[in-house]
Steps between C-alpha positions, in 0.01 A plus 500: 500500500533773761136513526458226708741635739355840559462552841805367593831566670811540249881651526539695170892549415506760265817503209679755680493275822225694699253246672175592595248255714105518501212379412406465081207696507468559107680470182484584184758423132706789638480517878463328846314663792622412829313611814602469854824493371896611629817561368676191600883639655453839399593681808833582631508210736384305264172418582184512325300840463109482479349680201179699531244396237545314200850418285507478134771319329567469139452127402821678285696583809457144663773247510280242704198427745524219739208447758598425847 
């Protein structure tokens, strides 16, 4: 199913409540890859914080994926 979507834009929630955005570059029965990606309200201020290279994510750790 997520195959067809690679390439594109998704919000990642994790189960601890962190929510990461970017692009689904790859995935595999464990793990998402997100590129372009930030940490969606992670600084002080609350705004989002732009992550250098590529975000892994446990397909364990996720609570849900939504695309935009």
């Amino acid at each position: 199913m997520l195959n067809s979507r690679l390439r594109d834009q998704f919000l990642v929630t994790t189960k601890d409540g962190a929510a990461f955005s970017g692009l689904l570059y790859s995935h595999d029965d464990k793990a998402l890859v997100l590129r372009n990606a930030e940490a969606i309200g992670a600084n002080e201020d609350k705004t989002n914080v732009p992550l250098d290279g590529e975000i892994i994510v446990l397909l364990s750790d996720v609570a849900y994926m939504q695309r935009p």
